[in-house]
N, C-alpha and C positions, 0 to 999 in steps of 0.2 A: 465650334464651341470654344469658349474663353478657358484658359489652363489657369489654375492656384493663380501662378506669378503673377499672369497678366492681370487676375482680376483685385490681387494683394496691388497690384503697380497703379491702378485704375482706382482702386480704393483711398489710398494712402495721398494720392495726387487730390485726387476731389475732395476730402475730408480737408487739406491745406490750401485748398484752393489756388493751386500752382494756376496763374495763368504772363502772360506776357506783363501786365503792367504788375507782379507780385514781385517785391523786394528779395534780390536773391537773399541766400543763408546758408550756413553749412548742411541743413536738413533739406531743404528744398530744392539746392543743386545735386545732391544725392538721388533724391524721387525724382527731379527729371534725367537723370543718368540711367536711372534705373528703366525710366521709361524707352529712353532712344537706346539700350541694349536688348529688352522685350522684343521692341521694333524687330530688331537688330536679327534676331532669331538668338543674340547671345542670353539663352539663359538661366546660366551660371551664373555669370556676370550679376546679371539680374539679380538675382538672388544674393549675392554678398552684398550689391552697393545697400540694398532695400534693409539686409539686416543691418549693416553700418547706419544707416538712418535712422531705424529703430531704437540701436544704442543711443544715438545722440537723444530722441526722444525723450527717452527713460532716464537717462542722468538730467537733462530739464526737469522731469516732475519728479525727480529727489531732491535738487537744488531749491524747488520749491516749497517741498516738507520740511525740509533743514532748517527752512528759513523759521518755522511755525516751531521750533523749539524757542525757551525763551534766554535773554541775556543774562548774565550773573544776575543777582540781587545785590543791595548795598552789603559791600564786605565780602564778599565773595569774586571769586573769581571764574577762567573756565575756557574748559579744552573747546576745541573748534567743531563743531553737530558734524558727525558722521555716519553712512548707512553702512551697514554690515550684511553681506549674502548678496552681495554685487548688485546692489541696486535695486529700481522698480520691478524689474525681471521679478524676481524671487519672491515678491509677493502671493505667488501661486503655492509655494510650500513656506511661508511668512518670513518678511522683511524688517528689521528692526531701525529704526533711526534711532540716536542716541546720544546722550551728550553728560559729560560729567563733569562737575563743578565742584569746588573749592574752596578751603580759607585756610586762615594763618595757624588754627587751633587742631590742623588735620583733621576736623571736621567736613567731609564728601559728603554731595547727594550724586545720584547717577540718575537720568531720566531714560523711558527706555518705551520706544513706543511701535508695537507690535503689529500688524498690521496682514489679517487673516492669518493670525497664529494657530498652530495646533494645539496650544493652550489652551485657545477659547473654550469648547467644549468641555475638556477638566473644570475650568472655571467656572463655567455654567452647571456642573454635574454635582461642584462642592456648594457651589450657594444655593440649591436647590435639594443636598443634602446636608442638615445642619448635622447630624450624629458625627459628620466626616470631621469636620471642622472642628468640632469639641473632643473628637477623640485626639487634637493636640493641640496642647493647654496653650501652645507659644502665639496662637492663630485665635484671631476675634472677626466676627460680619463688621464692614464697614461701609461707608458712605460719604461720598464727595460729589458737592455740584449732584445732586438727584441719583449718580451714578451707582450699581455697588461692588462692593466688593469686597477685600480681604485687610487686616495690617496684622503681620509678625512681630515679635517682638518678644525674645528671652528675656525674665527676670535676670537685674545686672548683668546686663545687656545694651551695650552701648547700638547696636546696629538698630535697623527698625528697616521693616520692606512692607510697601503698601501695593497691592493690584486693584487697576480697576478695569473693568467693562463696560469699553462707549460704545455703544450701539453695538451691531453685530457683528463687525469685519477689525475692533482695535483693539486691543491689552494694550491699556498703560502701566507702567510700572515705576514706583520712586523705589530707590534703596538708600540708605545712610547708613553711614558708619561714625564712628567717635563723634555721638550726638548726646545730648541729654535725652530727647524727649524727639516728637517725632516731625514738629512741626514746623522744620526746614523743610524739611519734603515735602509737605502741604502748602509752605508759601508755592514752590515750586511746581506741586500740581496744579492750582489758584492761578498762578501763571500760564498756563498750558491756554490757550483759545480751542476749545476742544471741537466746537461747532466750524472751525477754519478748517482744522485738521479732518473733519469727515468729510467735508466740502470738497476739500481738496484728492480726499482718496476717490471721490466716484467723480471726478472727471478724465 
């Protein structure tokens, strides 16, 4: 009978299709290391090279989400998209990518994109109860691109925070600060390919 490792080793090879004429890589010399240590009877071994491959994995398809934040707009500037909660791993108890941006006027938006958050639920519980939502004045139902959800915003109140809900596994979230009005954010969420972005979570 085949053990975890061997059938993780056997798994992880065939899904990349390791064979003699495939282009080594840093991920694919790892699965067959991991493999000829299985062999090997080493398997310890086994198991550290397999999670090192795994790592490498999971920073690729963060590298790939990062990309699907968008560039400044005209006038704006902006920090370099970073994941928080050590990457793809952590999507099992929710992964944020994020990116915040800039101008001369000290006017920020923050983009902030959640991905099977413990939010979710809350968020679903308040749009589905509006008493929740009206028992505070600073909070209105909104809607973006079909989507919906929430936007903040105190009287004389320069900040403004809108949430949304794409499909079932994302909270989006814009925040701003020393804004007039809310609709830096919304270029910014307007920006977002949000169809790329689920795309890319379910593979």
């Amino acid at each position: 009978m085949m053990t975890k490792t061997g059938a993780a080793v056997l798994g992880l090879t065939a899904a990349l299709g390791i064979s003699g004429a495939t282009l080594a890589d840093e991920v694919t010399d790892q699965i067959e290391a991991a493999r000829k240590s299985y062999e090997a009877g080493e398997l310890r071994t086994a198991v550290e090279t397999l999670n090192f491959a795994v790592t490498k994995i999971q920073e690729q398809m963060t590298a790939s989400l990062l990309k699907l934040l968008p560039e400044p707009l005209e006038g704006w500037k902006a920090d370099a998209p970073e994941a928080q909660s050590g990457g793809m791993a952590a999507m099992i108890t929710g992964t944020t990518l994020s990116r915040r941006y800039y101008r001369d006027d000290q006017g920020e938006v923050s983009l902030d994109l959640m991905a099977d958050s413990p939010m979710m639920p809350m968020l679903t519980m308040a749009l589905s109860m509006p008493l929740m939502m009206q028992s505070n004045q600073d909070m209105k139902a909104y809607s973006l691109k079909g989507y919906r959800g929430m936007i903040e915003h105190a009287a004389d109140s320069e900040d403004y925070e809108i949430t949304l809900m794409v499909g079932n596994r994302l909270v989006v979230q814009g925040k701003g600060s020393h804004l007039k009005d809310s609709k830096p954010i919304e270029d910014y969420l307007n920006a977002l390919d949000l169809d790329a972005i689920q795309a890319a979570l379910s593979k």
